[in-house]
Structure formats: structure tokens, C-alpha cells
N, C-alpha and C positions, 0 to 999 in steps of 0.2 A: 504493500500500500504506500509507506514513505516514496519509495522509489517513484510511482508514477505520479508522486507531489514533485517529486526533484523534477524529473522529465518533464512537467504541467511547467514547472518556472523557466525551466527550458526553454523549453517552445514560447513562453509567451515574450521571454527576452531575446529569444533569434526572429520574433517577427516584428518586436516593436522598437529595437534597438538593432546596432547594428554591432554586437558583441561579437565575434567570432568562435561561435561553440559546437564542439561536434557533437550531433542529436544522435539517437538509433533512430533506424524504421518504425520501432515500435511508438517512439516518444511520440513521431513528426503526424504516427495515424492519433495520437489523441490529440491533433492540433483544434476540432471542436468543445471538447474538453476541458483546454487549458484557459476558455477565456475568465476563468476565477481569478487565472493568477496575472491578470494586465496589471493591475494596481505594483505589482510587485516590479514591473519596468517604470511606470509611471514613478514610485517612489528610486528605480537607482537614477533616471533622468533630475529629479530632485537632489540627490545625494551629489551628482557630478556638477551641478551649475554652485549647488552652495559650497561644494570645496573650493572649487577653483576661486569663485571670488571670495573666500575670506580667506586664501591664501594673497590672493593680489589686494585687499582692501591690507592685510597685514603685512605686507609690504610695502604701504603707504603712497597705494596707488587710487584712492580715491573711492566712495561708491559707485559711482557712473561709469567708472572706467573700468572697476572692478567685476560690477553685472555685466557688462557687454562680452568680457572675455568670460563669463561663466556661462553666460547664455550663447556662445562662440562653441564651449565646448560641449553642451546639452546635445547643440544641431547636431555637434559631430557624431555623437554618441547615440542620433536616432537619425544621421543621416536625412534627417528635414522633412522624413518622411508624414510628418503630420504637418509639418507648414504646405508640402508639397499638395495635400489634400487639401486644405483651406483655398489655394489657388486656385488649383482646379474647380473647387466648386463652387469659388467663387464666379469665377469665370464663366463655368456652364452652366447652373441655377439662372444667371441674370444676366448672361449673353444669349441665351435661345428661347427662341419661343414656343418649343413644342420639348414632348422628351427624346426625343429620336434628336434634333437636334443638339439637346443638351447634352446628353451621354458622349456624342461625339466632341464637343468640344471638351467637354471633362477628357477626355480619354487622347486628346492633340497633345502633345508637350510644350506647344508655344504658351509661353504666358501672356495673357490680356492684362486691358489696364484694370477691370474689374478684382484681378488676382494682385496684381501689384499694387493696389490702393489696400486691399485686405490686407496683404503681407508689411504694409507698411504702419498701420494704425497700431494690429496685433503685436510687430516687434516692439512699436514706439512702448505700449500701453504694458506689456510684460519688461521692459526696462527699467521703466519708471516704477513698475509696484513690487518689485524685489529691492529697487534703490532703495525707496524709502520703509520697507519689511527691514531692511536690514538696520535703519536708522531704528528700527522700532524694537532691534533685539528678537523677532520673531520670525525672519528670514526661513528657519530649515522647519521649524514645524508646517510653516506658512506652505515650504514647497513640496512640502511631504506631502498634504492635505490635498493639496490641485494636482497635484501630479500624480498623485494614487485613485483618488476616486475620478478625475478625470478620464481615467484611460480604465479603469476596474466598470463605469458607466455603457460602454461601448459593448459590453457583451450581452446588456440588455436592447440597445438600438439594437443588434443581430438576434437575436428573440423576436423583438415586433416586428419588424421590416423586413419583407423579401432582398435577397440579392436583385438586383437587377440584370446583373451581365450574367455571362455563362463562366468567363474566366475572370483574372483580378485574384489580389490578396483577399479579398473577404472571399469571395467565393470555394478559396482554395481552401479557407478554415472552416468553411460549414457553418451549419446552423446550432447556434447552442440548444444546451437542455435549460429552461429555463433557472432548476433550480441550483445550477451552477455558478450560472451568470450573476443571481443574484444572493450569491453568497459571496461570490468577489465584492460586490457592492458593500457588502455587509462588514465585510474585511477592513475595507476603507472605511467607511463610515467608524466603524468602531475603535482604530488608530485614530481619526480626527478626532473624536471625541475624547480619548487618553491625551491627545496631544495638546489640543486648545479649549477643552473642557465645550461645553455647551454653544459658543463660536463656533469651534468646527462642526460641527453639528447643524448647525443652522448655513454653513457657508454648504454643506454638503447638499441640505434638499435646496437651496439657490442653486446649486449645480444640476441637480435632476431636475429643475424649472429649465435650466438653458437645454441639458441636451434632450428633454423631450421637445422645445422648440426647433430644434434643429432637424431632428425627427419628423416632425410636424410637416418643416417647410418642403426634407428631402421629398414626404411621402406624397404631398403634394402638385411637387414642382417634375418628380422621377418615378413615381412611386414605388419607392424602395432606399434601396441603401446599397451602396458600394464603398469599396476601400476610401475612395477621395473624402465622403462625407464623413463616414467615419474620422479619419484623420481632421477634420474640421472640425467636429464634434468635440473630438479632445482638443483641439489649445483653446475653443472658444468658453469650454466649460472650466476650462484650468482658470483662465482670466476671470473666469464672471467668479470663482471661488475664491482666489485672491484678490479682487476688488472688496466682496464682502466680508474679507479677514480684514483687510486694511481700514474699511470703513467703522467695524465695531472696534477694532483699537485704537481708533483718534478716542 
């Protein structure tokens, strides 16, 4: 039983990071399985932006300067794969006006200005709320909290929402069991809670407010869900949980 927990973290950190880890066969077929343990990349993504900048803030390199190199090494370590979704779907949500169009622009590589005005708010707005997390002393709980239940949220959007496409990274992981998915959830939820007491808690169902919005507009606009949204899903829910950590500690 441990064993296919080890293999579950496995797999959920070779699909959401870009870790270099050898899986078995066995591990890669519970890749619908593992989506409990997302929160557990979401929190090492957390762990590698807040080492890196409190090594550079203690080094006496500033907080501004020291989030950007922390948030430099996060990309590195998920390979931008969730900013890359935000693009996309920003791009193809509200660049097309049917779904057959939209999946196609989703699915282009060129970035639109719709993608690069996302990609731009999002990095401004996650800069800024780790800078001053960090002025406030509560930086790593802060990234713990959006970075775990952000990405631990995403295997309940694959629960309600069909795939859309036939191929794709969501596609390739399957459809969860629900009551897996929302045990991840429960994972998170219950760190945030140990971590910021009754805040994190309240910052977590602010978080299931965004990604069931996001949910909302994919099922709407695609009806379904693919990798792009997903990855959208996560940094928009990250953001809207650290805006409401930073709000209740003014």
C-alpha cells in the first residue's frame, strides 16, 4: 500500500513538475489515481520559490528582486507549464467564437495578445503578493496554502468536466475516482488550516469559488476541460488564495 503512495507522488510530480524521476509501468498506469497527491507538487513548487528568495532577500538582495529570482526558479521547476495553460486559454476562451475554433487556437503555440496580457497581470500580481507575504513574515505558509490546494483542486475540475480532446496531458491521466480527488482536496485544506489557522481555511473555499469559476466559464465556452485550463485553473486559484491570505493579515 505505502508503495503505490510513493509511486501516486511520483507520478503527480513527473506530470506537474519537471523533476527528472524514473517511474515503473506500474506507477505511470495509476497516473488517474494519483491526482490526491497534486497538492504535494503544488506545495514542492512553494518550497523552491521560498528558498530561493530568502536565500537572495538574505543576501541582501532586496524583496523585489528576491521574489523574481524565486518565482525564476518555481517556472523552472514546472517548466511554465501552468502559465503555458493560462495563455492558451486565455487566448482561445476569448479569441474564438465557437468551440471548434477555440480548441484550435488553444492547441497553436503562437501566443496572442489575449495570452500575453494574462501572462502579464498574473506574473505582475504573484510578485507583488509574495513581496509583500514576505514583508508580513508569512511568505512559506502563505505558498504552501496556494500552491497545495491550488493544484490538489484540479482533480476535482477532472471529476466534473469531460476531457475534451482525444489526446493532451489531461487526457492521458484519465478521469479521477471522485473520492480520491477529493481527498487531495482535503489534504490541502487541512495543512492550510494547521498552517494559518482558520485564514487558511477561508482562503481555501475562496479558492474553490475561483476554480469552480473557471470550471464554469471552460464548460461553457469548450464544454469540458483540457490540460491548458487546467493549468489556468491552478495559478488563477493560487493568486485569488494569496490575495485573501494577504488581505486578512493587513
Amino acid at each position: 500500500m505505502w508503495k503505490n503512495y510513493l509511486n501516486d507522488a511520483g507520478v503527480a510530480l513527473s506530470l506537474l513538475t519537471r523533476i527528472p524521476l524514473r517511474l515503473s509501468e506500474n506507477a505511470l498506469k495509476r497516473s488517474n489515481k494519483a491526482v490526491w497527491a497534486y497538492g504535494l507538487a503544488g506545495a514542492v513548487w512553494a518550497v523552491m520559490v521560498w528558498s530561493v528568495s530568502a536565500i537572495a532577500i538574505a543576501l541582501g538582495l532586496g524583496h523585489f528582486i528576491s521574489v523574481l529570482l524565486g518565482l525564476a526558479a518555481g517556472t523552472i521547476l514546472t517548466g511554465a507549464i501552468h502559465e503555458d495553460g493560462l495563455a492558451d486559454s486565455a487566448d482561445g476562451l476569448w479569441g474564438g467564437w465557437e468551440k471548434k475554433r477555440r480548441l484550435e487556437i488553444m492547441k497553436d503555440s503562437t501566443i496572442g495578445v489575449y495570452g500575453v496580457v494574462a501572462l502579464f497581470f498574473v506574473l505582475f500580481l504573484r510578485w507583488q503578493l509574495i513581496s509583500h507575504l514576505f514583508e508580513l513574515s508569512i511568505a512559506l505558509a502563505a505558498l504552501l496554502t496556494a500552491g497545495s490546494f491550488s493544484r490538489a483542486v484540479l482533480g476535482v475540475i477532472m471529476v466534473l468536466l469531460p476531457n475534451v480532446r482525444s489526446d493532451g496531458l489531461s487526457h492521458s491521466v484519465g478521469r479521477p475516482k471522485p473520492i480520491l480527488a477529493c481527498f487531495g482536496v482535503g489534504i490541502s485544506a487541512l495543512a492550510a488550516l494547521l498552517l494559518l489557522g482558520l485564514t487558511g481555511l477561508i482562503a481555501c473555499v475562496i479558492g474553490c469559488i475561483t476554480a469552480w469559476a473557471c470550471a464554469a466559464i471552460a464548460n461553457h465556452k469548450i464544454s469540458g476541460q483540457t490540460g491548458d485550463i487546467l493549468g489556468a485553473t491552478a495559478i488563477l486559484t493560487e493568486i485569488t488564495i494569496m490575495i485573501a491570505i494577504f488581505s486578512f493579515a493587513q
